[in-house]
C-alpha positions in Angstrom: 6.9 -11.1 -42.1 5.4 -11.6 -45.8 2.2 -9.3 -46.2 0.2 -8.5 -48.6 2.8 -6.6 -51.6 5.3 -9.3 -50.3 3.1 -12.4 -51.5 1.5 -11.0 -54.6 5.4 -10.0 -55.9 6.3 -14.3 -54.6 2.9 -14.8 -56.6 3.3 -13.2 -59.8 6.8 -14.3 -59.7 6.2 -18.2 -60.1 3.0 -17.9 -61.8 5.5 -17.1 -64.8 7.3 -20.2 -64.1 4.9 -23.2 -62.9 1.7 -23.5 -64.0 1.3 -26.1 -66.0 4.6 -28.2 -65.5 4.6 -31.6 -64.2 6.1 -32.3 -61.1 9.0 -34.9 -61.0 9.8 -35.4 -57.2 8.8 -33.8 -54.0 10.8 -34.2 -50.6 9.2 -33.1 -47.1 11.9 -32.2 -44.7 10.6 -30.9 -41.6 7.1 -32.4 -40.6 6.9 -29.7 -38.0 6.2 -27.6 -40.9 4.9 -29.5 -43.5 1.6 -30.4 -41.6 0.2 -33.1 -44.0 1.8 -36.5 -43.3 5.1 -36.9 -45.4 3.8 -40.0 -47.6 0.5 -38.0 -48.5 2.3 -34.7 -49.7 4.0 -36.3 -51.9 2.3 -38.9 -53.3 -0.6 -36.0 -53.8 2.2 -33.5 -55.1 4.3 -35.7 -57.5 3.7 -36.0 -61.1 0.7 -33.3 -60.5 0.8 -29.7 -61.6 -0.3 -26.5 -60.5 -3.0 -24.2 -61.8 -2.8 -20.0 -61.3 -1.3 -19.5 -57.8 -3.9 -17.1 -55.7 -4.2 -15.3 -52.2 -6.0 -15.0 -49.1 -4.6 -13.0 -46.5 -1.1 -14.2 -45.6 -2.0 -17.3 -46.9 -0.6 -18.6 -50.9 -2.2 -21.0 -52.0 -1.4 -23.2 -55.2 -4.4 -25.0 -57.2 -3.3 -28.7 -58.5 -4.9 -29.7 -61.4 -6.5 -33.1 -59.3 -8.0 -30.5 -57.5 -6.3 -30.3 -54.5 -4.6 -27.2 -52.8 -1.3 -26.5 -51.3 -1.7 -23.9 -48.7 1.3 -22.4 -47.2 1.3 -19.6 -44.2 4.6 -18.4 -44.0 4.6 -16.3 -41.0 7.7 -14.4 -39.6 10.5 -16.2 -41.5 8.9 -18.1 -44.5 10.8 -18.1 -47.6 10.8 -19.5 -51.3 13.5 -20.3 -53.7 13.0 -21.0 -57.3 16.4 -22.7 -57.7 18.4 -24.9 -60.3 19.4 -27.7 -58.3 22.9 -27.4 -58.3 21.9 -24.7 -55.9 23.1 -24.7 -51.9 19.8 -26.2 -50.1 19.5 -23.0 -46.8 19.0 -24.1 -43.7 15.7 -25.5 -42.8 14.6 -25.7 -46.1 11.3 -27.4 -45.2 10.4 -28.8 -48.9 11.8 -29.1 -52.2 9.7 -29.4 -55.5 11.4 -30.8 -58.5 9.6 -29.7 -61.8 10.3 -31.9 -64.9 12.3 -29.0 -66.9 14.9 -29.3 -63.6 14.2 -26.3 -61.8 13.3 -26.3 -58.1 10.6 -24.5 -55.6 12.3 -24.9 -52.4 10.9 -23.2 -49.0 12.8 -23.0 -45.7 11.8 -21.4 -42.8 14.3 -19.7 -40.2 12.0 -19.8 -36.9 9.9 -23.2 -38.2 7.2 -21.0 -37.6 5.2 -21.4 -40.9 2.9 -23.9 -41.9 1.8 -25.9 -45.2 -0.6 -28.2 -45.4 -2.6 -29.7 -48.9 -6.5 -29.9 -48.9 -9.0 -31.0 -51.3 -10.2 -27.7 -52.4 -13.1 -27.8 -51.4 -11.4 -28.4 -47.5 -9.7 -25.0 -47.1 -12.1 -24.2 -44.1 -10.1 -26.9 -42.2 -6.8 -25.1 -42.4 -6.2 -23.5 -39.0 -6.9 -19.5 -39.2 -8.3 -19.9 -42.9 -12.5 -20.1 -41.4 -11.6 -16.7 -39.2 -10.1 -14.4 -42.2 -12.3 -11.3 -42.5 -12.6 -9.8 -45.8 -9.5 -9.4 -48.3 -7.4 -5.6 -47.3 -7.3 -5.0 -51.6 -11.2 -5.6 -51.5 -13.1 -4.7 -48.8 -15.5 -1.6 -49.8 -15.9 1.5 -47.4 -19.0 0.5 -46.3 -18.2 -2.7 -45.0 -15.0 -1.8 -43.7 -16.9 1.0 -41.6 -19.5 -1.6 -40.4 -16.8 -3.9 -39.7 -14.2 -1.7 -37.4 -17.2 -0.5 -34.9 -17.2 -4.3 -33.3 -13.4 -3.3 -32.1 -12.6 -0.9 -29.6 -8.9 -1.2 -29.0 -5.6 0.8 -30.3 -6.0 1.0 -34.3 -3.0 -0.8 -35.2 -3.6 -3.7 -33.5 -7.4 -3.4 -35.0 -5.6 -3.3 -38.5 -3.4 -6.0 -38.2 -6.0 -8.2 -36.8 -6.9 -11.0 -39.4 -10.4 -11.4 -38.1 -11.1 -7.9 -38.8 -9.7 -7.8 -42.2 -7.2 -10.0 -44.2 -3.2 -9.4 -45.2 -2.2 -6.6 -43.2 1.1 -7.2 -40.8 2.9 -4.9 -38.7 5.2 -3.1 -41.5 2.4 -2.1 -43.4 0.2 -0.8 -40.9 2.7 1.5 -39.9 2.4 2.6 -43.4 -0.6 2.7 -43.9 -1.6 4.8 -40.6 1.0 6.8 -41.7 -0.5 7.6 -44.8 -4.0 8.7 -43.1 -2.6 10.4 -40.7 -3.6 8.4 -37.6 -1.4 7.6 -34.6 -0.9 3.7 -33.8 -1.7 3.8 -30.3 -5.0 5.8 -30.9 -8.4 3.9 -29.4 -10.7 2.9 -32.1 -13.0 4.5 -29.9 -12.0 7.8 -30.5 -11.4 7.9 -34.1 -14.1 9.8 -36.2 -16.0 9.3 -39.3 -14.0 11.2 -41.2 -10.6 9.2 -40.1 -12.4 5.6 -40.9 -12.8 6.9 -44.2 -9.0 7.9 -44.6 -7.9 4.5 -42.8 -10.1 2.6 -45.7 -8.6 5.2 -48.4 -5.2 5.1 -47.0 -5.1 0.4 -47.6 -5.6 0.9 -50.6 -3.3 4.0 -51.9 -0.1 2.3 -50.0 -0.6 -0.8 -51.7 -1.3 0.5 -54.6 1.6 1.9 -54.8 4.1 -1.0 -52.8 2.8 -3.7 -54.8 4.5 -2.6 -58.4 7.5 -1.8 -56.4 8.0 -5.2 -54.4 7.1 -6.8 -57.8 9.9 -5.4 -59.4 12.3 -6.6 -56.6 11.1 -10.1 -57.0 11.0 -9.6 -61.0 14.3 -11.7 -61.5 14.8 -13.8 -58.3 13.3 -14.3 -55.2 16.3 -14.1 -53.1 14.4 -11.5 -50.6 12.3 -12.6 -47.9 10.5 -9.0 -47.6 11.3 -5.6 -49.9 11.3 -2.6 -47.1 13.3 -0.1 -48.4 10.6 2.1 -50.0 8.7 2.1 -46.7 8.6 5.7 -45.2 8.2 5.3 -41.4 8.4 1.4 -40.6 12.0 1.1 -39.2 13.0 4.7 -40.1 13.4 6.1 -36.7 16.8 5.8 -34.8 18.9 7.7 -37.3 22.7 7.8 -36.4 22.6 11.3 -36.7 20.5 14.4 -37.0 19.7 14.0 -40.9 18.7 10.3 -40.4 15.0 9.0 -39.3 13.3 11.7 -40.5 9.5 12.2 -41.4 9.6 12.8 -45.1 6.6 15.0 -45.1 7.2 17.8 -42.0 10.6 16.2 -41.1 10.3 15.6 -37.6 12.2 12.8 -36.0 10.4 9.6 -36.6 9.6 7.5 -33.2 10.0 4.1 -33.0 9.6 1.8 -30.2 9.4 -2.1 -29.7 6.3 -2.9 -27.0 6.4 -7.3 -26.6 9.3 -6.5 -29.7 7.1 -5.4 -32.4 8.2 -2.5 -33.8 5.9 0.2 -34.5 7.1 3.6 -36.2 5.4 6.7 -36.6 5.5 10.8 -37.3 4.3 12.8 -33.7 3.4 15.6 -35.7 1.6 14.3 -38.7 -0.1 11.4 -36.7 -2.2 13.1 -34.3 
């Protein structure tokens, strides 16, 4: 699933190539997807032309200059291609925007599970999930986010990747992320302590700090990745081969990693108490 270091890498990526040029053709493929009536999309799309491409949450969103808004939520499986034409179409490849210097913005989606839709932009509030989002993971201050996590009671990770509690976190990077404060997954909200809310709110920011410039890089000449995991340091570590494999990289413990409702969740036993 794209999250947060994911989107701003697809972001920065084709903020470097489309803003500003006009849009030649646009073909909606899979209405299951593409939400907003095939006619409409791209009538609204075609001969239009995007301003600076933002964020909220797992959401992109890309500004047209008539001021309208194409929102895409790419769930599990979403991905984007910045193509030449000439280029093989993948499978379920739910749109395809042709630019007037010939390149293409394609997106296909694996599991059909994403969702586009365009808005005036004033109308956000009626894409589905957008009205719940609670305050943007990079932004929220300390203070808030404390206030804010004492109306959950449940296991932290499923507090963290709750979008209603705070925006843009997924399961991969909330393994990180509790890995960096030091906090087991399963742990009730309940029982955490002042001082671990603190290193929770601490920990958001220093992973993505430091995932962000690294996922940017990947994406830097193409976007032929739908995620960039290998400089995570517990998600999807455990299960080693053999004894030197799936190893905690700060006491060197065997990393655990199981699959409950197959969502996997990885973590240290010794350094996330």
């Amino acid at each position: 699933m794209p999250e947060i270091p994911d989107l701003e890498a697809i972001r920065s990526f084709l903020n470097k190539r489309i803003l500003g040029v006009e849009i030649a053709q646009v073909e909606s493929l899979i209405p299951h997807v593409v939400r907003t009536p095939r006619a409409d999309f791209e009538a609204t799309l075609t001969g239009n032309r995007f301003a600076e491409i933002t964020r909220r949450g797992k959401f992109l969103l890309f500004p047209l200059v008539d001021e309208s808004v194409l929102v895409i939520n790419p769930m599990l499986t979403g991905r984007f291609q910045y193509v030449q034409p000439a280029e093989k179409k993948l499978a379920k490849t739910c749109f395809i925007i042709t630019f007037e210097d010939g390149w293409q913005m394609r997106y296909s989606d694996r599991l059909l599970m994403g969702k586009i839709y365009v808005v005036p932009i004033d109308g956000l509030m009626s894409v589905p999930m957008f009205a719940e989002l609670g305050p943007e993971a990079l932004e929220v201050g300390e203070d808030e986010f404390r206030a804010r996590i004492k109306q959950y009671r449940g296991a932290i990770k499923n507090v963290l990747t709750n979008h209603k509690f705070i925006a843009g976190i997924g399961n991969a990077y909330s393994d990180e992320i509790l890995f960096e404060a030091g906090i087991a997954p399963f742990r009730k909200r309940t029982e955490m302590s002042d001082e671990d809310v603190g290193a929770l709110h601490a920990a958001i920011r220093k992973t993505m700090d430091r995932s962000i410039p690294i996922v940017t890089a990947k994406f830097a000449e193409g976007l032929d990745y739908t995620e960039w995991r290998d400089h995570l340091k517990v998600h999807r570590k455990g299960g080693g081969k053999n004894k030197d494999e799936g190893r905690c990289p700060r006491c060197g413990t065997h990393i655990t990693e199981i699959a409950p409702n197959q969502r996997v969740t990885s973590w240290c036993r010794t350094c996330q108490k």
